[in-house]
MARKOL-525961 format. One line per field, with one value per residue (C-alpha): residue number from 1; residue in one letter; x, y, z. Coordinates in steps of 0.5 Angstrom, whole numbers, plus 500, padded with zeros to 3 digits. Example, Ala and Ser with C-alpha at 12.3 -4.5 7.8 and 13.67 -1.06 7.14 Angstrom:
<tikes>
i	c(1, 2)
aa	c(A, S)
x	c(525, 527)
y	c(491, 498)
z	c(516, 514)
</tikes>
This chain:
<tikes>
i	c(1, 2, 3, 4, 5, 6, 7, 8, 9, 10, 11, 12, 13, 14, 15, 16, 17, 18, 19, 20, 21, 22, 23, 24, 25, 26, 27, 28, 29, 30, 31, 32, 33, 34, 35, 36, 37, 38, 39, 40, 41, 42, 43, 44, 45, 46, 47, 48, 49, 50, 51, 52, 53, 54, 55, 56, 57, 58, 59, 60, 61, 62, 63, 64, 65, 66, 67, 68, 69, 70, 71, 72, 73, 74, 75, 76, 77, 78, 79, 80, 81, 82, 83, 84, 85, 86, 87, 88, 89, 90, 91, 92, 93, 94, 95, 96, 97, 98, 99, 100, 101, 102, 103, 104, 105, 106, 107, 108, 109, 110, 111, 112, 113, 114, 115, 116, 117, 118, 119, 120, 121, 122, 123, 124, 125, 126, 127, 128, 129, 130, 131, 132, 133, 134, 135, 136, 137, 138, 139, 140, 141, 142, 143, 144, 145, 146, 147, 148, 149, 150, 151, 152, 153, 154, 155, 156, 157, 158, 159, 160, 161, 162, 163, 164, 165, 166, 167, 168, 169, 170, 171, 172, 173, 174, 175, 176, 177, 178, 179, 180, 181, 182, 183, 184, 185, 186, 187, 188, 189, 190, 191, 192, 193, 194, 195, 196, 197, 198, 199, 200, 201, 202, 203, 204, 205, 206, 207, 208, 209, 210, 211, 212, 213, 214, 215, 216, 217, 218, 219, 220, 221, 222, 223, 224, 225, 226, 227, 228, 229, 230, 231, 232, 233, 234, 235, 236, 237, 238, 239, 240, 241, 242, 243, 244, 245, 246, 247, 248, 249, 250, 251, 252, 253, 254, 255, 256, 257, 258, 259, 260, 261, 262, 263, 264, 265, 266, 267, 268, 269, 270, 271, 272, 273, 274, 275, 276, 277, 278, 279, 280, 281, 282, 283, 284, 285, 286, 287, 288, 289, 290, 291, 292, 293, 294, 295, 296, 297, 298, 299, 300, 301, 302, 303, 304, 305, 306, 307, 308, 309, 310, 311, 312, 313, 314, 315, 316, 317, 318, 319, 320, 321, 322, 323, 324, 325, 326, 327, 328, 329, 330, 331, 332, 333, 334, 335)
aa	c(X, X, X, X, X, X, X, X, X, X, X, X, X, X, X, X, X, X, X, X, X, X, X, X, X, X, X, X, X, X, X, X, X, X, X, X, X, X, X, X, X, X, X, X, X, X, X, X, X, X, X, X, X, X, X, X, X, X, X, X, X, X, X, X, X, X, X, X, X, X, X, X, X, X, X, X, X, X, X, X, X, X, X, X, X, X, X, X, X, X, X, X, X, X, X, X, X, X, X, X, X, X, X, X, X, X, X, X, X, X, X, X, X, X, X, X, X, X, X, X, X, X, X, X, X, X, X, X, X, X, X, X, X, X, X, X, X, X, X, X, X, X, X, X, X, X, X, X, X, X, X, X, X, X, X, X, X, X, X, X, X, X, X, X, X, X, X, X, X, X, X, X, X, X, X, X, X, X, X, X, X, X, X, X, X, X, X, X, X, X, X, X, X, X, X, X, X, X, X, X, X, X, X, X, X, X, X, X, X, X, X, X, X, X, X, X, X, X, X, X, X, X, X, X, X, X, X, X, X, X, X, X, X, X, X, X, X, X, X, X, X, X, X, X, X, X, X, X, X, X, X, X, X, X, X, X, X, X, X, X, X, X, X, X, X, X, X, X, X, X, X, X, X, X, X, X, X, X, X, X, X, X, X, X, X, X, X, X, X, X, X, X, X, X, X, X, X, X, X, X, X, X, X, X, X, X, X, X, X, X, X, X, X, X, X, X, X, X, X, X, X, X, X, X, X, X, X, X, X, X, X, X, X, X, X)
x	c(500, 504, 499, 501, 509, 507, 504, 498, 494, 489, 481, 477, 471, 466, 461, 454, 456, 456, 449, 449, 452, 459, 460, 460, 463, 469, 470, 470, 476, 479, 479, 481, 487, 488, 487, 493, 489, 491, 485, 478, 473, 467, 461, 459, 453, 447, 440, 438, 442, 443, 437, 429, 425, 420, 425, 424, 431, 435, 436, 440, 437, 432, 424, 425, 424, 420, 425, 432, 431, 430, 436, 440, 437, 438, 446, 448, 453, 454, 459, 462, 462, 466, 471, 471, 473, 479, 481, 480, 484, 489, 490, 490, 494, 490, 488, 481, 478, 470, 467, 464, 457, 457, 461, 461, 462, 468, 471, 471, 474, 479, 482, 483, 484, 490, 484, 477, 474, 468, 463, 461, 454, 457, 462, 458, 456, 460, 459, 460, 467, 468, 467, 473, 478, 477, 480, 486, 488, 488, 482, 480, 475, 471, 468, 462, 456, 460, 462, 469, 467, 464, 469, 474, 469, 470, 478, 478, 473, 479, 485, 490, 489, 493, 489, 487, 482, 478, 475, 468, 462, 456, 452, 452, 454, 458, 457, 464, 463, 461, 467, 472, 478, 481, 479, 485, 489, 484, 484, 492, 493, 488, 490, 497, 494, 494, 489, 485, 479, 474, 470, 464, 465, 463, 470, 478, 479, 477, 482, 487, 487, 487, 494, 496, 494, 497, 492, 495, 489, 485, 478, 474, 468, 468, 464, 464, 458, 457, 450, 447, 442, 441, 447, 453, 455, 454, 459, 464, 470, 471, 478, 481, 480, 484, 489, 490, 489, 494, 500, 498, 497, 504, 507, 504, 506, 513, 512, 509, 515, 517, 515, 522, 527, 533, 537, 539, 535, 540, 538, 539, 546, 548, 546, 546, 553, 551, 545, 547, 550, 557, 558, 562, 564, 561, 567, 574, 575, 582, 586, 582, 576, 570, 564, 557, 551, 553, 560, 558, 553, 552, 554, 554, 557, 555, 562, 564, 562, 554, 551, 547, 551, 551, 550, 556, 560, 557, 561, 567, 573, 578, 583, 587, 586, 580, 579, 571, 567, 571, 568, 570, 572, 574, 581, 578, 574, 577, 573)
y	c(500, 506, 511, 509, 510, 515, 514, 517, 518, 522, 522, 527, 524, 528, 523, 527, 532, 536, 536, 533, 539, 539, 545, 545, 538, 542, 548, 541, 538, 544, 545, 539, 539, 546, 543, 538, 532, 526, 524, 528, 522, 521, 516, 513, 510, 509, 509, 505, 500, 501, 501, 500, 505, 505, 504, 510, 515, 515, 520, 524, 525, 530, 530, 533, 526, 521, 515, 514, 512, 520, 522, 517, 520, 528, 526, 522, 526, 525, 521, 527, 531, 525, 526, 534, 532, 527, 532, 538, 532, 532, 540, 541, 535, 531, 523, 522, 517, 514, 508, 504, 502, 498, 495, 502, 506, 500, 501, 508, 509, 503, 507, 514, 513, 509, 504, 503, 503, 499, 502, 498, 497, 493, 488, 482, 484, 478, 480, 487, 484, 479, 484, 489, 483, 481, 489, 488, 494, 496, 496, 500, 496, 499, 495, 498, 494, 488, 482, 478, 473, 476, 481, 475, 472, 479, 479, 471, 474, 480, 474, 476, 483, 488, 490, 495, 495, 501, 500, 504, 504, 505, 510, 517, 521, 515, 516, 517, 510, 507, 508, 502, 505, 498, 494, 498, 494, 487, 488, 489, 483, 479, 480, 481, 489, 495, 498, 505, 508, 511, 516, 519, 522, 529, 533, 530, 527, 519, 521, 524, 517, 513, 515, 514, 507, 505, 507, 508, 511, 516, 517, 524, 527, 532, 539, 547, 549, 544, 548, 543, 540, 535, 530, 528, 535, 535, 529, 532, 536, 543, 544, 548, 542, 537, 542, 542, 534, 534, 537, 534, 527, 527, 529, 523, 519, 520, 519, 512, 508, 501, 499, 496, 497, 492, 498, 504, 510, 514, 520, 518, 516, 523, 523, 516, 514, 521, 518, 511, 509, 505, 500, 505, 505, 509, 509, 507, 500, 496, 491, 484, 487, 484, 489, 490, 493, 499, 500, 500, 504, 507, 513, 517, 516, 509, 506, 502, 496, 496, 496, 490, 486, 488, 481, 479, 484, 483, 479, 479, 483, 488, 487, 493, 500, 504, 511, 513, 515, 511, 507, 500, 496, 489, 490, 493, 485, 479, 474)
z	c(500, 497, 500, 507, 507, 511, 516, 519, 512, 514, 509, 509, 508, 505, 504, 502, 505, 498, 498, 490, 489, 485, 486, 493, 493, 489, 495, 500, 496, 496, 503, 505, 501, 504, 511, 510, 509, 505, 501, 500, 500, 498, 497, 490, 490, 484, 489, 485, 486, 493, 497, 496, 494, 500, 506, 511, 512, 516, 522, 520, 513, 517, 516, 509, 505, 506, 503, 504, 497, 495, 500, 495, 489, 490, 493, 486, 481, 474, 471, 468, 474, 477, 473, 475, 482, 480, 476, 482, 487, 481, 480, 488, 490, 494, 493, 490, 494, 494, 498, 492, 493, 487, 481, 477, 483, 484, 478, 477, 484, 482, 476, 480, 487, 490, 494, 494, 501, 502, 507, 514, 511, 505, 510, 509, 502, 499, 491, 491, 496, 491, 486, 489, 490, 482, 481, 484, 488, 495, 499, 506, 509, 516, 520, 524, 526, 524, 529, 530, 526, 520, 520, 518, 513, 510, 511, 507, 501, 500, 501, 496, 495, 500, 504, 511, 517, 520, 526, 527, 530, 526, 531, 527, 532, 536, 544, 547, 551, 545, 541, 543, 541, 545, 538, 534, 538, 538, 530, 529, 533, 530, 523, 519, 515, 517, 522, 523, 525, 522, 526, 528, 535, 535, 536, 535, 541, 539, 532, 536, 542, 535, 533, 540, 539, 533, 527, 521, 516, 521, 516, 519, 516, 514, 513, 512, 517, 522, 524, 517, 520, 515, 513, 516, 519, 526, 527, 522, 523, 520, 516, 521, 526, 520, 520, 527, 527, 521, 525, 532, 528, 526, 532, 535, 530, 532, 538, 538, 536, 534, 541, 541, 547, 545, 546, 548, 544, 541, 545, 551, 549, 551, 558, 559, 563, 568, 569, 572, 577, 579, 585, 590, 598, 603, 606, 606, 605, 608, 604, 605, 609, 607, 603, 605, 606, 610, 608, 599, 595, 588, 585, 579, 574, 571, 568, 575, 577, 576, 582, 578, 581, 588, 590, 587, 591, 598, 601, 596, 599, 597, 593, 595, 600, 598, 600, 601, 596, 590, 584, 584, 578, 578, 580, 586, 588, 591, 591)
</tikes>
């Protein structure tokens, strides 16, 4: 996955929050590219394609429709203005990047974006998976509403491709109780891909925790009015909240690491040996005089007898006269 040389790869997802409007969607790819964001990503689907015509909206698309099917409808663009947008990302030097509802959204999204993402709602959708891995390319997979073991079932139908794993929850907006950041870890551990989140708190403390425990893509909708009442607004951050995310995401990146202390860091190296402490005597010490507790302690600098082997000196003697207050070296020790 070359898009995740450089991690933590950040998505602005845009989703609907365009309205149906290119023009508008337009003014969001540019601001997410301004704000720092890796990837402006958006939501590809055909209504009819996607959902029957009778189901009831959903919550967040308010009281203005009567199905979800006409929410769908009004937020579908052309084909034509899809290319629009891939030509903006292009320009701006963002990724284009869409969830593929369906296998024209799939193909069109595998030729222009670096991954297809496969939305939560679609992680038990076993054609369109089956579908996605034919094409070949990277595939991000969230995981909101799913169980442990259909997530797996999912990771075996996209075995072969490279692939990476969003934790999410489906509760749009996801109480802070219920975000279960301890699942970045669970997927990491269960299954050899990258793992990242994709959230739908309210604010940027979830994102911010993420990168702390390790995820590699951090997905966070996005808007330019968080007053909207209808969309996916009121959960989504505003560029000037990417743009802070960005700056402290990388930082926090840093800061994570490897996870390895086999040895000393190289910044500690300076300060190290004054820092650490040598084998030495509380007072004078006769030739053949046995050392013990009250007559040994540990002083700065390291660079003596370690006083890792206390135990190995109590009760040895002295080789030699030594005054108070000296670091003992092996030629110091009889046994």
């Amino acid at each position: 996955m070359d898009f995740l040389s450089d991690p933590p790869y950040v998505i602005a997802e845009i989703g609907g929050n365009h309205g149906g409007d290119v023009e508008t969607a337009k003014r969001y790819l540019r601001a997410a590219a301004e704000a720092g964001a890796d990837a402006a990503k958006f939501q590809y689907y055909h209504a009819a394609n996607l959902i029957d015509e009778d189901e009831p909206p959903l919550p967040l698309a308010g009281d203005d429709y009567d199905t979800q099917y006409e929410r769908f409808e009004e937020l579908e663009l052309a084909p034509e203005e899809w290319d629009e947008l891939v030509a903006l990302a292009n320009e701006v030097g963002v990724d284009f990047a869409a969830s593929a509802f369906d296998r024209t959204a799939a193909d069109f999204t595998a030729n222009h974006s670096p991954f297809i993402k496969v939305a939560s709602g679609d992680l038990t959708n076993v054609p369109l998976l089956r579908y996605v891995r034919s094409l070949d390319v990277p595939v991000i997979l969230s995981t909101g509403f799913a169980t442990m073991p259909e997530i797996e079932r999912a990771v075996e139908e996209l075995t072969g491709v490279e692939l990476a794993l969003l934790h999410c929850v489906g509760a749009y907006p996801t109480p802070d109780e219920a975000a279960n950041l301890q699942m970045i870890d669970r997927l990491a551990e269960r299954f050899d891909v990258p793992v990242g989140y994709s959230d739908h708190t309210v604010g940027m403390t979830a994102p911010t925790a993420a990168v702390a425990r390790g995820a590699t893509i951090v997905e966070k909708h996005f808007t330019l009015d968080t007053s909207k009442e209808v969309g996916d607004h009121r959960l989504s951050a505003t560029p000037a909240d990417i743009e802070r995310f960005v700056e402290q995401a990388d930082r926090i990146w840093e800061m994570v690491g490897h996870g390895d202390r086999s040895t000393v860091f190289g910044s500690e190296s300076r300060i190290k040996t004054q820092m650490r402490r040598s084998l030495s005597t509380r007072e004078p010490v006769a030739e053949g005089e046995q050392f013990t507790d009250e007559n040994l302690t540990a002083l700065r600098p390291e660079g003596g007898i370690s006083p890792l082997r206390y135990d190995d000196v109590l009760g040895a003697t002295a080789a030699r006269d030594i005054g108070e207050r000296q670091l003992l070296e092996d030629a110091d020790v009889s046994e």
